[in-house]
C-alpha positions as CSV (number, residue, x, y, z in Angstrom):
1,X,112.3,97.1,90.2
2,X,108.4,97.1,90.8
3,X,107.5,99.1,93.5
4,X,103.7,97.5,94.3
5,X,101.1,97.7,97.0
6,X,98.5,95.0,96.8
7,X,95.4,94.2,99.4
8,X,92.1,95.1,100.3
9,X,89.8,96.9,103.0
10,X,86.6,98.0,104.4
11,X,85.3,99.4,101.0
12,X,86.9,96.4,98.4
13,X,86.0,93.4,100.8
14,X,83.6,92.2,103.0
15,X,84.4,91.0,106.8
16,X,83.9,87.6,105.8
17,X,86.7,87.7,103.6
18,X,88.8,90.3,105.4
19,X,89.3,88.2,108.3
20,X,90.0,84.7,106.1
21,X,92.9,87.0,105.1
22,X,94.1,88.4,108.5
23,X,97.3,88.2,109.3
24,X,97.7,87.4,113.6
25,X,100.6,89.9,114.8
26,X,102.3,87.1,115.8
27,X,103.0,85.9,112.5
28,X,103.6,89.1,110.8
29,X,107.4,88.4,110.4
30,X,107.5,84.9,109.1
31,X,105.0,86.1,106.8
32,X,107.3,89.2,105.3
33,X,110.1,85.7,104.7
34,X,107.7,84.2,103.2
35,X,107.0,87.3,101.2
36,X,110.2,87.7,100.0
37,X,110.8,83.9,99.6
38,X,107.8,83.7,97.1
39,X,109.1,86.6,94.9
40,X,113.2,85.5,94.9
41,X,111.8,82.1,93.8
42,X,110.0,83.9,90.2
43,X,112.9,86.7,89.6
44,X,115.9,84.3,90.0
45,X,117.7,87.8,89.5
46,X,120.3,87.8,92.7
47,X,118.3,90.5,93.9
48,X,117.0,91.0,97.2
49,X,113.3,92.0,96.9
50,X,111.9,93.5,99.8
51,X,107.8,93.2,101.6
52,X,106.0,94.9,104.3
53,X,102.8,93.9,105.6
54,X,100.0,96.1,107.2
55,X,97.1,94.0,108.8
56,X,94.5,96.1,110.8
57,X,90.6,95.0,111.5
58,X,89.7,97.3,108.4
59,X,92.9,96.2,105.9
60,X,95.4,94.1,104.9
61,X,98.0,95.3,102.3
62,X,101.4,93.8,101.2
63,X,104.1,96.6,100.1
64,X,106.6,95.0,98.1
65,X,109.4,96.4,96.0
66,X,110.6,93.2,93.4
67,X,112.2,92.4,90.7
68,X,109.7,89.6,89.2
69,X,110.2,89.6,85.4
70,X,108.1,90.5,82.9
71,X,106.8,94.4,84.2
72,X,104.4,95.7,86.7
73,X,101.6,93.1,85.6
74,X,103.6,89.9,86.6
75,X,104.8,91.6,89.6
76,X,101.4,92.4,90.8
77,X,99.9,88.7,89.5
78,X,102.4,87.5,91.5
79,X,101.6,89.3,94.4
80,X,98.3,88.3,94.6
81,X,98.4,84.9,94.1
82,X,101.3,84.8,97.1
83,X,98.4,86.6,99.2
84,X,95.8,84.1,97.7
85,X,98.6,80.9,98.7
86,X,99.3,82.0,102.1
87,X,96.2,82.0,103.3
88,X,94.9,78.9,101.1
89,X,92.3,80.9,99.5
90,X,91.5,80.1,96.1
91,X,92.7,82.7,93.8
92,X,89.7,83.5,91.7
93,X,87.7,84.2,94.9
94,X,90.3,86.6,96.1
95,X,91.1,88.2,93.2
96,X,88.2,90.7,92.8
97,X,88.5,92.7,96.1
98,X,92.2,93.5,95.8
99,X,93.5,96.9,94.8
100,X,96.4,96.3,92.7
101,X,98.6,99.6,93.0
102,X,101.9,100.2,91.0
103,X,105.1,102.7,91.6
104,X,103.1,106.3,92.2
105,X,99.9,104.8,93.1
106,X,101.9,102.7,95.5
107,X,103.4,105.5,96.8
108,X,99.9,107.9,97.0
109,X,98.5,104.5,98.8
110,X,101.1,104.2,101.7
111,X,100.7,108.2,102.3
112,X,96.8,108.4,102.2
113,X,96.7,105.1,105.0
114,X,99.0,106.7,107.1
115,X,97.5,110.3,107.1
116,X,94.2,109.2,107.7
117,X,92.8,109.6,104.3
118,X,92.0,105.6,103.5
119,X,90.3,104.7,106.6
120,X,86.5,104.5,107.7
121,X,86.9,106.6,110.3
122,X,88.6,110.0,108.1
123,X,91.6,111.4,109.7
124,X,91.7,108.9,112.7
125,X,95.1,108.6,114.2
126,X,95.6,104.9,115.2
127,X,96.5,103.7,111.4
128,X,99.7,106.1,111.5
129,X,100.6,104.0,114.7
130,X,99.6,100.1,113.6
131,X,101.7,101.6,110.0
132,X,104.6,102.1,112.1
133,X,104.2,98.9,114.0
134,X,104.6,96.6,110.7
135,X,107.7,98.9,109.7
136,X,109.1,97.8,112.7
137,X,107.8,94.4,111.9
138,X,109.0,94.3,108.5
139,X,112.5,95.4,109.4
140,X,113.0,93.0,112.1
141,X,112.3,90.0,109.6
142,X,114.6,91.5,107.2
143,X,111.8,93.2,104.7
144,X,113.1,96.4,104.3
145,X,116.0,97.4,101.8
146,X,116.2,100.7,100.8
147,X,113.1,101.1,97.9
148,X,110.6,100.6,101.4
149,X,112.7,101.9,103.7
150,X,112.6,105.8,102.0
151,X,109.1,104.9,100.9
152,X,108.1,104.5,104.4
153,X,110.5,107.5,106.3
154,X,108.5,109.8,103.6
155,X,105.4,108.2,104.4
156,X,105.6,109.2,108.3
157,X,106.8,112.5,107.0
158,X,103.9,113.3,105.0
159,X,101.7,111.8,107.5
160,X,102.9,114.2,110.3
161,X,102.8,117.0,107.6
162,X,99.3,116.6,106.8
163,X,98.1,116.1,110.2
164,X,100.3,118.9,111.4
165,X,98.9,121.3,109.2
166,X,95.6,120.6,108.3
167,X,92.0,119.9,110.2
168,X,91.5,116.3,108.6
169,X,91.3,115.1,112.2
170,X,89.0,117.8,113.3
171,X,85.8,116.4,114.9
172,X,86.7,112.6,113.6
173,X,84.1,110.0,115.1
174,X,86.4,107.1,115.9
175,X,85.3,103.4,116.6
176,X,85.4,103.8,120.2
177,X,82.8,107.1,120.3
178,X,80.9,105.3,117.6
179,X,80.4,102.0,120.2
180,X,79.2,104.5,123.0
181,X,76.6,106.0,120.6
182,X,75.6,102.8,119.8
183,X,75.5,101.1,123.3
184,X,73.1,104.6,124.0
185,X,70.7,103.4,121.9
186,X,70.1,100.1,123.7
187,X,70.5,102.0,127.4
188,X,69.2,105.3,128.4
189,X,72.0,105.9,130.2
190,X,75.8,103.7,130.7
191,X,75.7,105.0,134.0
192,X,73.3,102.2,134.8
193,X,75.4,99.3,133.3
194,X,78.7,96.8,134.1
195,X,81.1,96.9,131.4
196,X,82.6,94.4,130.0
197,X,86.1,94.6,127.7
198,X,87.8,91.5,126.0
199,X,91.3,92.1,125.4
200,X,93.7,94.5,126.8
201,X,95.3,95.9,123.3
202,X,94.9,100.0,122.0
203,X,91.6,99.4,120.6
204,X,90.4,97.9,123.9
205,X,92.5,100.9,125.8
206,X,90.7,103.5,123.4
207,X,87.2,102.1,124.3
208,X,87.6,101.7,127.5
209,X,88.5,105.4,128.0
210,X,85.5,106.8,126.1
211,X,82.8,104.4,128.3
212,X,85.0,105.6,131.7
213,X,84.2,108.9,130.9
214,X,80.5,107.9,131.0
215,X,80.4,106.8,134.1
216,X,79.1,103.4,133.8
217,X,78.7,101.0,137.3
218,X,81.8,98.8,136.7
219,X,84.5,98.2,134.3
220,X,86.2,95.0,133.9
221,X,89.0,93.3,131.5
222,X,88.9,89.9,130.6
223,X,92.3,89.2,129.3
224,X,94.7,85.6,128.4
225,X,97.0,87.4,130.4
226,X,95.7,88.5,133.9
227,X,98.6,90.8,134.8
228,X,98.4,92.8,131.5
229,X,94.3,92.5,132.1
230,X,95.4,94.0,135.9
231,X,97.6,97.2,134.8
232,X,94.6,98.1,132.2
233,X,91.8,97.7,134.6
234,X,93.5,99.7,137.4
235,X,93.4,103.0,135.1
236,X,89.6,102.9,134.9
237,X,89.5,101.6,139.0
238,X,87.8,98.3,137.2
239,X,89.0,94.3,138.0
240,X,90.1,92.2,135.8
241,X,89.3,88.5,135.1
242,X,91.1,85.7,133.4
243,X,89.5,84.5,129.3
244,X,88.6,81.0,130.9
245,X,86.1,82.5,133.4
246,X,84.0,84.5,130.9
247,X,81.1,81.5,130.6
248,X,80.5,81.7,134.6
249,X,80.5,85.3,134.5
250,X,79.9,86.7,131.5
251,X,76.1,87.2,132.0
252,X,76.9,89.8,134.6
253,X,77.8,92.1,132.0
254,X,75.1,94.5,130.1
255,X,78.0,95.5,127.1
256,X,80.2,93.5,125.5
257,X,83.6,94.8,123.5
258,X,85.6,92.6,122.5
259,X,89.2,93.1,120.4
260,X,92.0,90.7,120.7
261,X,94.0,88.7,118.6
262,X,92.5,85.2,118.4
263,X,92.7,83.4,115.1
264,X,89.2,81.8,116.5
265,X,86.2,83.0,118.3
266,X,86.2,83.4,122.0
267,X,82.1,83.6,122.6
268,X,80.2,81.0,120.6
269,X,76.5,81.2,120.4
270,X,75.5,78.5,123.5
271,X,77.7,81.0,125.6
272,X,75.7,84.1,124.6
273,X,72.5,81.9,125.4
274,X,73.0,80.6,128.4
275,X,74.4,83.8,129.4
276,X,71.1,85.8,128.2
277,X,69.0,82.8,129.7
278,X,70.8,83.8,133.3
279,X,70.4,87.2,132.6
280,X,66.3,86.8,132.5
281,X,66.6,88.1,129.2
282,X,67.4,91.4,129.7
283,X,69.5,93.3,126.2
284,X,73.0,92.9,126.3
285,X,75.0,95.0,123.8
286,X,77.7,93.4,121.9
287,X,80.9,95.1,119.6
288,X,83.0,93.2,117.9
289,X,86.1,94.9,116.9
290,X,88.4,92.2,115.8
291,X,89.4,90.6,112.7
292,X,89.1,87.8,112.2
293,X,85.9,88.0,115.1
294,X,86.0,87.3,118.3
295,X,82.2,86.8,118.4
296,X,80.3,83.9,116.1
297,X,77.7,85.5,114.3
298,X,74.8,83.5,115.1
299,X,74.8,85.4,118.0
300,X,73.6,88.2,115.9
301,X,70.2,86.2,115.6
302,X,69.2,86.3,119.3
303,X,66.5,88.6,120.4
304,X,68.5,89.9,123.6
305,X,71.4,90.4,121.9
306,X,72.2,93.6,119.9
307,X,75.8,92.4,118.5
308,X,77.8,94.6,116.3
309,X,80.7,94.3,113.7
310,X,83.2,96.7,113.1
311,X,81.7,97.2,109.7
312,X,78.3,97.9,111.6
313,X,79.9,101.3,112.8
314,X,80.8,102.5,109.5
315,X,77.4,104.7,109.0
316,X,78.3,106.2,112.4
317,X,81.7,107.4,112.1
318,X,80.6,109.2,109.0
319,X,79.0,111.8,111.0
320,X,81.1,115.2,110.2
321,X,82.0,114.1,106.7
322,X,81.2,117.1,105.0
323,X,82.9,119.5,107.4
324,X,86.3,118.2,106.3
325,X,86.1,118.0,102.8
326,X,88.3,121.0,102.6
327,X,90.7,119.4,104.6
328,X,90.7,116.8,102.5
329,X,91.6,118.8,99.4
330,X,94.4,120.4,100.7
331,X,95.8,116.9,102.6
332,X,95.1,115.4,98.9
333,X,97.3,118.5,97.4
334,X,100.0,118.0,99.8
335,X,100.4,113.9,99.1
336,X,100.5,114.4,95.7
337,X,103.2,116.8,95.7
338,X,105.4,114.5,98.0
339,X,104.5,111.4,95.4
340,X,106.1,113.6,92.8
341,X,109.6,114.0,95.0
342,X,109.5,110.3,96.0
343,X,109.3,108.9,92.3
344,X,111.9,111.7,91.3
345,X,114.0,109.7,94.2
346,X,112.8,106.8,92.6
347,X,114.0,107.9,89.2
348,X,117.5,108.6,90.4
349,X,117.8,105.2,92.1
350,X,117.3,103.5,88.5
351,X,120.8,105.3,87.3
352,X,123.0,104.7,90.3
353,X,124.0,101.2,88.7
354,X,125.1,102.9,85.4
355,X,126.3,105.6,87.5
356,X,128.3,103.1,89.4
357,X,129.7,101.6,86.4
358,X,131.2,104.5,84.8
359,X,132.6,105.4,87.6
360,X,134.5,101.5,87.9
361,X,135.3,102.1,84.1
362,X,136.6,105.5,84.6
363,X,139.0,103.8,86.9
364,X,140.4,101.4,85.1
365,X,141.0,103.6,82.4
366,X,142.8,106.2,85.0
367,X,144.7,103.5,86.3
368,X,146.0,101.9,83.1
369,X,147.1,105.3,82.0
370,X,148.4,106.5,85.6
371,X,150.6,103.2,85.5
372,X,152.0,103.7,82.2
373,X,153.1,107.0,83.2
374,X,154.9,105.8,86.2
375,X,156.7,103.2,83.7
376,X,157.9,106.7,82.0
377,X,159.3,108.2,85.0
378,X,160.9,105.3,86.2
379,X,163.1,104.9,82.9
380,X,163.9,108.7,83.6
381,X,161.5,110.7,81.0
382,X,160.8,114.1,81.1
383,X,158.4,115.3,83.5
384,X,156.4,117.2,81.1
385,X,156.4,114.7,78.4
386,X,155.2,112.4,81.3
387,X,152.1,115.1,82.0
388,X,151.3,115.4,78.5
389,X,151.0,112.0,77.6
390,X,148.7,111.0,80.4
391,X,146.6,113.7,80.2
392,X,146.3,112.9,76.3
393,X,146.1,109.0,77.2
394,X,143.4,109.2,79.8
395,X,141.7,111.8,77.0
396,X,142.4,109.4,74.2
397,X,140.4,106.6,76.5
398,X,137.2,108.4,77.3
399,X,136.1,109.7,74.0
400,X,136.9,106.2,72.6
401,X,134.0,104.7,73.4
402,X,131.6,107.5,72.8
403,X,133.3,108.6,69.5
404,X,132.6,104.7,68.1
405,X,129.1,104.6,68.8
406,X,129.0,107.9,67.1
407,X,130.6,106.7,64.1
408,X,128.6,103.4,64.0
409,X,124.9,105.0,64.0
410,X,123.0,105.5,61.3
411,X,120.1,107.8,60.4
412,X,118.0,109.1,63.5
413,X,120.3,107.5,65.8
414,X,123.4,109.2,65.0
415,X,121.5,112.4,64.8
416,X,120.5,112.2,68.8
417,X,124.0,111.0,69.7
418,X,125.1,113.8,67.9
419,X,122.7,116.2,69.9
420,X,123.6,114.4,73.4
421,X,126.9,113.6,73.6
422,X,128.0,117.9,73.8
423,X,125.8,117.8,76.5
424,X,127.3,114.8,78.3
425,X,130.9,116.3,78.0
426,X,130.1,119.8,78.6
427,X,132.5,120.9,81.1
428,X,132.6,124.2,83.4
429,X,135.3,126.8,82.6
C-alpha cells in the first residue's frame, strides 16, 4: 500500500495553470470514482484503493492510498498522469509544478494544509473547513477506506491541536482584509462607495463582512440563485440581484468581488467597458477570488479598472510574518510528532494480514487436534490420556513449522532464526 499526496498550489503553479486543473465542487465525487477507477485499472490486485480530493482557489491535491505495483514511484507516476488525463492536460506541461509526496511526507502534507501551515495566508482558518468539506466529499463517493479515513480523523486532530494551543493564527491577514486594504488604495474612504459581491459562497460571506464593517453606501449580491443571493444580502441590510442582470447594472458599482463556482468567466472584457464607458470613467476596483476566474483578464489592461487575482494579494497577507515564526516552530514540532504515531499506525496495519493468518492457521490446527480428541472420548478413553495428548498434539503442531525452517537454514539465516524464534515463543509465567 502507497499512501501518496500529489498536487500543486500558490507557490508550485501559476493561476493559469491552477485553474486549468480546478476541480468545480460539483464534480468533486465523480472525480474521487474516477480516482479510484484509474488506479484498480494498473494494480489489478482485488484491492480497493481509496482518493480524496481537496480543490481550493490556492490548491488542488489528490490523497490516495493504492496498491499500483511496482513501489512509491509508479504509484505517484500514476497519480499524476490520472491528474494530467482528467483534466486533458498534456503531461509534460503538468508535471513540473506537482509536489509528489509519499507515506510520512503525505502524512506531514495533510496536517500542515489543515493547520494553517501550507496556505498563503499563514494560520488562516477556512482550509481546515474546505479540508473537511472534501472528506465529506470523498466519503460520499465511496473514497475513503480505512488508510484515509485515520489519516484524515488525525489530521482534524492535529489541526485543532495546533490551533488550540498555539498563536499561528494570531494577527493573520486573510483574503478578505487583504481586498479592503487594497480597495483603500483606490478610495480614500469605502464609506463613499456601492459594493458589489458576485456569489453568495464563504469567501463571498467573509468579504462581505469585513467591507460592512466599513461602512460603505450599499451592499449588494449578485447571485444564479436569487433566494440564496436574498438571505446573504439581508445580513449586511444590502439587495440582491439576479447573475443575468449584472451588464445593465453593473456600472453602478465602484468594487467588484467576485467568488463563485463557474467553470467560465462571468464578466468579459466588452462588459467591463461598457460598464466603465457608463460610469464616465471613474476607477472601479476589481477582486477576483475564484479559480478558475470569474473575470477575463484583459480587463486588467483598462485604465479605469484596478482588477486583482487572488495571487495579487499574496504580498499583502504577508504582513505579520515574522511575529509568528515562533508559532510556527512549535506547530512544526507538534506535526511531526503526530506524523511519527500515524506511520507507527501505519506500520501496524502492514502486519494485521499476517496477523490474521496465524490466527486462521492456529485454528485449524486447534480444531484438527480438538476433533481428534473428541474421537478419544467418544470410544471411552481416559480423560487424562485425552488432556495429554491434545495438549501435546496442538504443541506438536505449532513448533512444526517453525522447527523446519530452523532446520533448513543455512549460515546467517539460521543464526537469526535461531536468535528470533525464543523471542517469538517467549511465554509469561
Amino acid at each position: 500500500m502507497q499512501l501518496l499526496a500529489v498536487g500543486l498550489n500558490h507557490t508550485t503553479a501559476p493561476l493559469a495553470l491552477r485553474e486549468r486543473v480546478a476541480f468545480p465542487a460539483d464534480q468533486i465525487g465523480a472525480a474521487v470514482g474516477s480516482a479510484r477507477a484509474w488506479f484498480g485499472n494498473q494494480d489489478g490486485s482485488g484491492y480497493s484503493d481509496e482518493a480524496a480530493i481537496l480543490s481550493t482557489c490556492n490548491r488542488t491535491e489528490l490523497y490516495a492510498a493504492s496498491h499500483v505495483p511496482g513501489g512509491v514511484e509508479a504509484a505517484i507516476d500514476s497519480t499524476a498522469h490520472f491528474l494530467a488525463d482528467y483534466h486533458k492536460l498534456a503531461y509534460s506541461e503538468l508535471r513540473p509544478h506537482l509536489y509528489t509526496l509519499p507515506q510520512d511526507g503525505a502524512v506531514r502534507h495533510a496536517f500542515r494544509v489543515a493547520s494553517g501551515l501550507d496556505s498563503m495566508v499563514l494560520g488562516e482558518p477556512q482550509i481546515l473547513g474546505q479540508m473537511k468539506d472534501a472528506v465529506r466529499q470523498a466519503e460520499a463517493a465511496g473514497g475513503l477506506g480505512t488508510y484515509l479515513h485515520q489519516l484524515f480523523q488525525r489530521t482534524f486532530a492535529v489541526a485543532k491541536e495546533v490551533r488550540s494551543t498555539t498563536e499561528i493564527g494570531a494577527h493573520s491577514v486573510s483574503m478578505a482584509a487583504a481586498a479592503v486594504r487594497l480597495s483603500q488604495r483606490i478610495f480614500d474612504t469605502i464609506a463613499e462607495q456601492h459594493v458589489l459581491f458576485i456569489g453568495a459562497g464563504e469567501m463571498i460571506e467573509l468579504c462581505a463582512t469585513h467591507f460592512a464593517a466599513q461602512n460603505p453606501k450599499s451592499i449588494t449580491i449578485a447571485n444564479r440563485t436569487l433566494e440564496r443571493g436574498e438571505a446573504l444580502a439581508h445580513r449586511f441590510d444590502g439587495r440582491a440581484i439576479r447573475l443575468a442582470e449584472l451588464p445593465d447594472q453593473l456600472a453602478q458599482f465602484d468594487i467588484v468581488i467576485s467568488c463563485t463556482a463557474s467553470s467560465l468567466p462571468i464578466i468579459g472584457l466588452g462588459m467591463v467597458e461598457r460598464a466603465i464607458k457608463a460610469r464616465r470613467h471613474k476607477p472601479v476596483f476589481m477582486v477576483d477570488l475564484a479559480v478558475p476566474r470569474d473575470i477575463e483578464t484583459e480587463v486588467g489592461r483598462l485604465d479605469d479598472a484596478f482588477l486583482y487575482t487572488v495571487d495579487d494579494l499574496g504580498a499583502v497577507v504577508q504582513t505579520g510574518m515574522e511575529s509568528r515564526q515562533a508559532a510556527v516552530a512549535q506547530a512544526e514540532a507538534i506535526i511531526e510528532t503526530r506524523v511519527q504515531s500515524f506511520m507507527h499506525w501505519v506500520d501496524g496495519r502492514l502486519v494485521v494480514p499476517v496477523i490474521r493468518d496465524l490466527h486462521e492457521n492456529s485454528e485449524a490446527l486447534r480444531m484438527i487436534e480438538l476433533e481428534r480428541a473428541r474421537k478419544m472420548i467418544a470410544r471411552g478413553d481416559d480423560i487424562d490420556a485425552v488432556l495429554e495428548a491434545l495438549s501435546k498434539g496442538i504443541t506438536a503442531k505449532f513448533l512444526h513449522g517453525p522447527q523446519q525452517a530452523l532446520h533448513q537454514a543455512h549460515g546467517d539465516e539460521r543464526a537469526r532464526l535461531a536468535a528470533l524464534l525464543p523471542q517469538l515463543f517467549r511465554t509469561k509465567r
